[in-house]
N, C-alpha and C positions, 0 to 999 in steps of 0.2 A: 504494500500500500504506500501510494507517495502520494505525497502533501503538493499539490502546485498552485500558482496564481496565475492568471489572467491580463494583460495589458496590453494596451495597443498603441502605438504613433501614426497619428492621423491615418487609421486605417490598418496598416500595418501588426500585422496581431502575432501576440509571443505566448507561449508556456513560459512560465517563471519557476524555479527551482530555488531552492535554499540549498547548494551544497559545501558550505563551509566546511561542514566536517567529512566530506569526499565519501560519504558513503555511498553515494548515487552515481551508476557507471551503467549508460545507455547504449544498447546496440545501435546500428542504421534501422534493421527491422522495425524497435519498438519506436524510435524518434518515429518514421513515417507514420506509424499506429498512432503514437498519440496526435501527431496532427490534422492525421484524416478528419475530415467535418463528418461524417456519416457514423464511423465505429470506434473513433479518441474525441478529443476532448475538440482540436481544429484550433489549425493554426498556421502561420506561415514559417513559424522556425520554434526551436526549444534556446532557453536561456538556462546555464546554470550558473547558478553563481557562489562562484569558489575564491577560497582565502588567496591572496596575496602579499607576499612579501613587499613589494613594491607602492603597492597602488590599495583603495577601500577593497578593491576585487578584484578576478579576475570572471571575466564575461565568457564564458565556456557557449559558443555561440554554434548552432546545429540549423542548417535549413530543413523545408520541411521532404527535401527527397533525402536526409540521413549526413548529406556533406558539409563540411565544417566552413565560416570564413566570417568578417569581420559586416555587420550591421548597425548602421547610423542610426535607426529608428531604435533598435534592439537594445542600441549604448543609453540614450535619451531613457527607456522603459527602465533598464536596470537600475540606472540612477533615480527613479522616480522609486523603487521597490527598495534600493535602500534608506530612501528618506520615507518610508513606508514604514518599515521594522526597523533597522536598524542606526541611523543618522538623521532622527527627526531636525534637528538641527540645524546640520550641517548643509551650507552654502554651496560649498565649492568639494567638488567629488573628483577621484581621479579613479579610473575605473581601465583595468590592465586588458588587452583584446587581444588578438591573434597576430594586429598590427602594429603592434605597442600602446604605451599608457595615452586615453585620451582623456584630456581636464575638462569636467563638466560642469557648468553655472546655473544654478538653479534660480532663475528670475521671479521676479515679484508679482509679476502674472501666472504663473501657474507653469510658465515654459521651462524649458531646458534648453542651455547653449553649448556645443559640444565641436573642442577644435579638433576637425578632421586631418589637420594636417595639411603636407602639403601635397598638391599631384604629382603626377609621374607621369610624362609623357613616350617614354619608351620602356618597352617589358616584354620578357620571353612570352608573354603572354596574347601578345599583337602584333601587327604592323609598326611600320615605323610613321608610317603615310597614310592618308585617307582612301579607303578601300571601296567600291561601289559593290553592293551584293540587296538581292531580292529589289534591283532598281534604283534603291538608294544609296545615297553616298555619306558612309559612315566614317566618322573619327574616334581615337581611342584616348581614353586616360584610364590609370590608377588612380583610383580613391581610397585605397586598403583592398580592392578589389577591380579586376574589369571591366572595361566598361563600353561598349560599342555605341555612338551617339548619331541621330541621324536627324535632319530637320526637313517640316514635311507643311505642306500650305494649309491642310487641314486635316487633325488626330481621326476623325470619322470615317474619313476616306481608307482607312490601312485595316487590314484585317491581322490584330496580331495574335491572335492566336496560332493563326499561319506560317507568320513571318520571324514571330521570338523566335520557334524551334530550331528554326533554319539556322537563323543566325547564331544563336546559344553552341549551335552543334556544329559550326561549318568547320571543315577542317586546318582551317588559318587559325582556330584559338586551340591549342592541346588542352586546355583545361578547362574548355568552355567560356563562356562569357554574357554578362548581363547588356540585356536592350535599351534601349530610352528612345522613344521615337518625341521631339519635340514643336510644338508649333509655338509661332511668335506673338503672344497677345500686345502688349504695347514694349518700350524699351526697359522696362522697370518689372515686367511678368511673363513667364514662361509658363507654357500649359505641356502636361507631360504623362507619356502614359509607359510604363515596364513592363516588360519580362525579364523576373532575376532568378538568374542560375539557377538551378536547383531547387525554385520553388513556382515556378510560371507567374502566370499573372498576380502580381497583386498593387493593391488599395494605394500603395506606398513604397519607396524605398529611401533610405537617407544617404545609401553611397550613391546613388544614381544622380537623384538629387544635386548632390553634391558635384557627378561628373557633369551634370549637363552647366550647371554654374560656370564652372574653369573651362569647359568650352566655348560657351558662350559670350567668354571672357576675353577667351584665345582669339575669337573670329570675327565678334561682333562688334561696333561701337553703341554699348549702352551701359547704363544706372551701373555704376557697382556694387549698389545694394537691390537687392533684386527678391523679387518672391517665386518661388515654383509650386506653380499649382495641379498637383496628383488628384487622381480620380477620389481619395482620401481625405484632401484636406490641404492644408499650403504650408510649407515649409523658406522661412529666412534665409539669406545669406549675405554675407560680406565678407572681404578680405582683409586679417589684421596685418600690421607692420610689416608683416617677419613673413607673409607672400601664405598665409595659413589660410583655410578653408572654415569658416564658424559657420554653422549649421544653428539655427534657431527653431524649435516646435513644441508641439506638445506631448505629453506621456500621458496615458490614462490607465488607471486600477480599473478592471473590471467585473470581476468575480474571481473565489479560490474555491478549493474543494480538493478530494482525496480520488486518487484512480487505482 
């Protein structure tokens, strides 16, 4: 019997875990289970969260087909969960990831502010160059993960259910790779829909997010502060000093219970 909670980032929905004292050690099999919406609990990834030496945590991050890697929304949630139990208090959080420690701001609105870091515009994991595939012409960055970006006159027109797999699976990424297809609503907002890795569609992503920011940074002349609006909900950014990525959203508690 395990204890879990519930939480989502503008859409983006997690299993939460207590696992400071490391007794909880999940297969691929049982993460997929528990995230099925039909026979587990439903969810786009599992969170556990485990002691670190370094940092309040460390964010033990699971998508929901079993594979590991680092979550923008997922970081924001965790940090909300330990100001939940454990750091009612506490402001400022620093919470350890796959991609190293990212420092979290818990705002006076209810948000969370979380420095992503900086990109990466070359990786075994891409091109070095902008690639055209299923039509469009995509560009890549690292955010802590992958990222395939394509800009498109209007999100309705694209069928991604289609097009993510294609892309996710093409044999130019060995490790696969997350989607973002994005249209321009004014120079201050981006409207933006995913397929990430390992988990298909969903409501939200915060590295994506994230990648379509610093591309549209790279290419475009507009606002430096800028809002992305997902099928979930809208996520902040801006660029501090030091060329870093700050992701601005919200975390929500949703329900707990025993599986």
């Amino acid at each position: 019997m395990l204890k879990f909670y519930k939480y989502h980032g503008a859409g983006n929905d997690f299993i939460v875990m207590d696992n400071f004292a490391g007794n909880i050690s999940l297969t691929k099999d049982q993460v997929v289970f528990l995230c099925d919406r039909h026979y587990g609990i439903g969810a786009d990834g599992v969170i556990l969260v485990e002691s670190s030496g370094e940092a309040d945590c460390y964010m033990n991050y699971y998508n929901s087909d079993g594979s590991q890697g680092l979550c923008g929304n997922g970081t924001r949630c965790t940090a909300k969960f330990l100001q939940d139990n454990l750091f009612s208090n506490k402001k400022n959080l620093l919470i350890a990831t796959i991609s190293g420690i990212k420092s979290v701001v818990s705002e006076n609105d209810g948000t969370f502010s979380v420095n992503m870091g900086k990109p990466s515009f070359s990786s075994a994991d891409f091109p070095d160059k902008s690639v055209r595939l299923q039509n469009l012409s995509f560009n890549f960055v690292s955010t802590g993960n992958p990222h395939a970006v394509a800009f498109v006159e209007n999100l309705d027109d694209y069928d991604l259910p289609r097009i993510g797999p294609r892309i996710e699976n093409d044999p130019l990424f060995p490790n696969k790779i997350n989607v973002e297809l994005v249209q321009e609503i004014s120079s201050r907002e981006f409207r933006v829909k995913v397929w990430e890795r390992g988990s298909g569609i969903t409501l939200a992503c915060g590295t994506g997010a994230c990648a379509v920011y610093v591309i549209v940074q790279k290419l475009k002349k507009v606002d430096p502060n800028l809002t992305i609006e997902l099928p979930g909900g809208k996520l902040s950014f801006y660029q501090n000093e030091n060329g870093e990525t700050i992701m601005r959203g919200p975390a929500e508690y949703v329900f707990e219970g025993k599986i």
